[in-house]
mmCIF file of the C-alpha atoms, coordinates in Angstrom:
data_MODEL
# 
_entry.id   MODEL 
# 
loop_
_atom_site.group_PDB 
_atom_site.id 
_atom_site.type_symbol 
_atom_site.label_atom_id 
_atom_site.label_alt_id 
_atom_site.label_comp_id 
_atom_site.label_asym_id 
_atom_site.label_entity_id 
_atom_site.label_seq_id 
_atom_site.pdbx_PDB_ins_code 
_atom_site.Cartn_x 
_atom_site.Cartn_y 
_atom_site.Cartn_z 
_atom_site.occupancy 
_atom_site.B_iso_or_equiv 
_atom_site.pdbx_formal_charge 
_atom_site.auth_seq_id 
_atom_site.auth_comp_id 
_atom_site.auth_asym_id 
_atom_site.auth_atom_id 
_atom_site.pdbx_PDB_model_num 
ATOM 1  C CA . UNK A 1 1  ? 1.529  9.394   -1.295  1.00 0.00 ? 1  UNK A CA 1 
ATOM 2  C CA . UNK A 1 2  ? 2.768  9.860   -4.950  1.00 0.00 ? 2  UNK A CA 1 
ATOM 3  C CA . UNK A 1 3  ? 6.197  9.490   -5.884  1.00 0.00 ? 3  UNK A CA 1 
ATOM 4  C CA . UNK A 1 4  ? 6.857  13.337  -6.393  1.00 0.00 ? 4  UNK A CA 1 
ATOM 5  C CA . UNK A 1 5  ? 5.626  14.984  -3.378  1.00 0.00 ? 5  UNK A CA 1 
ATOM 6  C CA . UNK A 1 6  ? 8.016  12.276  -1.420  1.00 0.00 ? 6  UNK A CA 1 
ATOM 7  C CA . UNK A 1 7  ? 10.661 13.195  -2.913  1.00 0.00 ? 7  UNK A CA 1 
ATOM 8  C CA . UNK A 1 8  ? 9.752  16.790  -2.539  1.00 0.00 ? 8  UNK A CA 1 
ATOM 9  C CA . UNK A 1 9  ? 9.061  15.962  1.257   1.00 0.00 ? 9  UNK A CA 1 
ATOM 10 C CA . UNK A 1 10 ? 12.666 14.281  1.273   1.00 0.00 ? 10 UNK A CA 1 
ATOM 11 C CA . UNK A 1 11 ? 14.637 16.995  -0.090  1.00 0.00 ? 11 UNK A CA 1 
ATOM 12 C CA . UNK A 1 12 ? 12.737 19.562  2.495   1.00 0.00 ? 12 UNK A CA 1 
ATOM 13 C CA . UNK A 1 13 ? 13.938 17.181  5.198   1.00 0.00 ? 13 UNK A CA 1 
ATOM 14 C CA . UNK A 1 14 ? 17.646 16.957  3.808   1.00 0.00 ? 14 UNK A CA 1 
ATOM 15 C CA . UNK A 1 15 ? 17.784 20.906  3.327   1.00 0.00 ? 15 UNK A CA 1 
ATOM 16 C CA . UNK A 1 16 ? 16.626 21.518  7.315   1.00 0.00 ? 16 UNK A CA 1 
ATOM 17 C CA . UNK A 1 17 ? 19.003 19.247  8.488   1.00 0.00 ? 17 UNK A CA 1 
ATOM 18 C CA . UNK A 1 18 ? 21.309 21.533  5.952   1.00 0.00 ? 18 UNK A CA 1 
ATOM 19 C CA . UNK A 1 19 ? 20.196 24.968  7.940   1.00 0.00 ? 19 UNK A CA 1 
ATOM 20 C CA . UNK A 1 20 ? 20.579 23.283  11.369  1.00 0.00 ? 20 UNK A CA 1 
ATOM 21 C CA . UNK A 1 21 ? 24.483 22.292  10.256  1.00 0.00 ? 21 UNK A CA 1 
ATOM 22 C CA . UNK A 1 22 ? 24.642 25.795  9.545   1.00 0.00 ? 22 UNK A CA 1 
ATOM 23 C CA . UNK A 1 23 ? 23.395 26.557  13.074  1.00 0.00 ? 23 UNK A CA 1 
ATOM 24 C CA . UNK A 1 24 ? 20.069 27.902  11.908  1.00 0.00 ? 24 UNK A CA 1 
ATOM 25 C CA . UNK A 1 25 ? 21.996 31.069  10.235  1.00 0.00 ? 25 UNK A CA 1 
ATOM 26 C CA . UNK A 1 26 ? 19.163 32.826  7.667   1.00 0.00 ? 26 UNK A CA 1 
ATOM 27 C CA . UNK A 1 27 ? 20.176 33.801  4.394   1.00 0.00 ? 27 UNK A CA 1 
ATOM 28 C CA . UNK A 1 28 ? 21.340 30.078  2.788   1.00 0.00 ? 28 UNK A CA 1 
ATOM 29 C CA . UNK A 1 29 ? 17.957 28.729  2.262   1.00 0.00 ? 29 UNK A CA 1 
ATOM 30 C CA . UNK A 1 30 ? 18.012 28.544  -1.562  1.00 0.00 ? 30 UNK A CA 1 
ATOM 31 C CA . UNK A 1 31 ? 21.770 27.177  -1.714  1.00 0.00 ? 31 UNK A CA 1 
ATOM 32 C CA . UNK A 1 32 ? 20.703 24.649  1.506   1.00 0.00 ? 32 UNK A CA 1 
ATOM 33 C CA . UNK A 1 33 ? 17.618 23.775  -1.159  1.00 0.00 ? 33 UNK A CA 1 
ATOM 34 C CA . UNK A 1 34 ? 19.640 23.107  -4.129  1.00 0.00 ? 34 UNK A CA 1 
ATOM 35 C CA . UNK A 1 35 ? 22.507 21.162  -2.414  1.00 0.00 ? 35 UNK A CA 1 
ATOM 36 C CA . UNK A 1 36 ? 19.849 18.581  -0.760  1.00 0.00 ? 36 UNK A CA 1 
ATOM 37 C CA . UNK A 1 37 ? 18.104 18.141  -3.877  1.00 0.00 ? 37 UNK A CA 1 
ATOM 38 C CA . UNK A 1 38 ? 21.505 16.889  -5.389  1.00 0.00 ? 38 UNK A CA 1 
ATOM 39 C CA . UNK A 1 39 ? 21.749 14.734  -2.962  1.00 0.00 ? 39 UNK A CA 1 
ATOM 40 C CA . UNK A 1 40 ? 18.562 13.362  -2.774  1.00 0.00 ? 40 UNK A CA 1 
ATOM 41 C CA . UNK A 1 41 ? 18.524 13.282  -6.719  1.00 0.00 ? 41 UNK A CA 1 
ATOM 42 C CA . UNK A 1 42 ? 21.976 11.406  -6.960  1.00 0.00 ? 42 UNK A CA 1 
ATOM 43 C CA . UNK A 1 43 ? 20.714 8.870   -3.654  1.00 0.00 ? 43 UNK A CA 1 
ATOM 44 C CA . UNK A 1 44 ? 17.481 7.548   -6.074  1.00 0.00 ? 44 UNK A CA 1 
ATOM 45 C CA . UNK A 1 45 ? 19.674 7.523   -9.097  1.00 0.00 ? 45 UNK A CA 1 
ATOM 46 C CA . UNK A 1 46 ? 22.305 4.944   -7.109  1.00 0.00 ? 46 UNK A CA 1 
ATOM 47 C CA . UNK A 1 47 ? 19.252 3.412   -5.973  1.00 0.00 ? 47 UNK A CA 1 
ATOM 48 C CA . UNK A 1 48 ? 17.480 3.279   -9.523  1.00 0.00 ? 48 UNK A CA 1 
ATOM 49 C CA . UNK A 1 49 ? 21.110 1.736   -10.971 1.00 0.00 ? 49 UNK A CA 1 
ATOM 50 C CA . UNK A 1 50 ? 21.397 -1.014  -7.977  1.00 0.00 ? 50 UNK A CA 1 
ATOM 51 C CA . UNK A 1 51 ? 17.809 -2.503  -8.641  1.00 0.00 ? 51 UNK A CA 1 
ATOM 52 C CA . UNK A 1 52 ? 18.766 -2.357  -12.385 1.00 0.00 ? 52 UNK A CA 1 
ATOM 53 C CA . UNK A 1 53 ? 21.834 -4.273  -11.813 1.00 0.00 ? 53 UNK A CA 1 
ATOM 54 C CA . UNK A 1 54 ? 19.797 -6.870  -9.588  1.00 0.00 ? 54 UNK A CA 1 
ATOM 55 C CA . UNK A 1 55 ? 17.142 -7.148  -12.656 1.00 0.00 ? 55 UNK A CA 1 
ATOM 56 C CA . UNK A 1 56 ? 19.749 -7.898  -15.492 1.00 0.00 ? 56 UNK A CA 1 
ATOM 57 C CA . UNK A 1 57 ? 21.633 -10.488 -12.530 1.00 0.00 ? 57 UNK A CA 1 
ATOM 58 C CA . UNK A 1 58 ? 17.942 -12.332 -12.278 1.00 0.00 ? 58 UNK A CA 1 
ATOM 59 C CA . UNK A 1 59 ? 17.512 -12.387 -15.741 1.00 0.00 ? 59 UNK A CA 1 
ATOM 60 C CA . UNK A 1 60 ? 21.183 -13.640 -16.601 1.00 0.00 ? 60 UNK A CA 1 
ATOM 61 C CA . UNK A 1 61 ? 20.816 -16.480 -14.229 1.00 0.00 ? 61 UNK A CA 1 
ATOM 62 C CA . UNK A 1 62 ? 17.227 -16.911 -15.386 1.00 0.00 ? 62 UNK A CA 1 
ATOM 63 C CA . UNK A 1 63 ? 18.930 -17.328 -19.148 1.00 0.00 ? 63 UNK A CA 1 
ATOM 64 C CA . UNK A 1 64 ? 21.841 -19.772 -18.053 1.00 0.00 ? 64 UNK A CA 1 
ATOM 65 C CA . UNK A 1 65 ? 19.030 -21.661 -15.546 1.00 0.00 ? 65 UNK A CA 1 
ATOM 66 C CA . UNK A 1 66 ? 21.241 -21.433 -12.022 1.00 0.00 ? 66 UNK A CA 1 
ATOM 67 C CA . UNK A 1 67 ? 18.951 -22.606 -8.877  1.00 0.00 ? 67 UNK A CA 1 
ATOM 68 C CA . UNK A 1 68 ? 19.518 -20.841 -6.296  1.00 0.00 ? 68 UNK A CA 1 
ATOM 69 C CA . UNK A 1 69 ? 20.759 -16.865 -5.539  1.00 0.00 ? 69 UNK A CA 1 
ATOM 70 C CA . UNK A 1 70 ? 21.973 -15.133 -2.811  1.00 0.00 ? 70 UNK A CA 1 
ATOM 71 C CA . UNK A 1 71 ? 22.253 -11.377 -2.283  1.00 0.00 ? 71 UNK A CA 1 
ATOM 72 C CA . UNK A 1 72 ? 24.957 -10.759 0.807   1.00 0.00 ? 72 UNK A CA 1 
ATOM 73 C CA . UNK A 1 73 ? 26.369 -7.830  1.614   1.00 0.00 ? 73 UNK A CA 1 
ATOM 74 C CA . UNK A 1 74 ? 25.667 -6.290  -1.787  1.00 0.00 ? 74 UNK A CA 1 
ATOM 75 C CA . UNK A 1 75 ? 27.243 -9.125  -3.819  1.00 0.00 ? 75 UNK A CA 1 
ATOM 76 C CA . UNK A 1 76 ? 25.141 -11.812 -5.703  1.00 0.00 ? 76 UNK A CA 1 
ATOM 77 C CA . UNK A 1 77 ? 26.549 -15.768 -4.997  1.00 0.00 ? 77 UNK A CA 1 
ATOM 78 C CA . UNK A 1 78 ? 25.226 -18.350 -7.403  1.00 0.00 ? 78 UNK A CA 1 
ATOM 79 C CA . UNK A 1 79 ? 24.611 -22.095 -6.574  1.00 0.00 ? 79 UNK A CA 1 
# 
């Protein structure tokens, strides 16, 4: 499945779950639609920053040669 039509499929999800908050009242469905893509758009854009982060961390240590790395609970430890 490309990359687009999940993300389409993900917002669709986001903005049902929307309508059923709403108790399935009509008349919302483009506002329901905009608000999930928002959040859907601003959940991969966290996402796309917290790899980023972990690349430049990995190639930091890679510079300054540390051995070993550990990833808990969000945080990076270095040996």
């Amino acid at each position: 499945m490309n990359k687009k039509k999940s993300i389409h499929d993900e917002i669709a999800r986001v903005a049902y779950e929307l309508y059923e908050r709403r108790d399935r009242a009509n008349g919302s469905e483009l506002k329901d639609w905009l608000e999930a893509e928002k959040m859907v758009m601003q959940r991969h854009e966290r996402h796309a920053k917290e790899i980023e982060h972990e690349v430049d961390v990995i190639k930091q240590q890679a510079k300054e040669g540390f051995r070993k790395t550990d990833k808990i609970g969000g945080r990076v430890y270095r040996d």
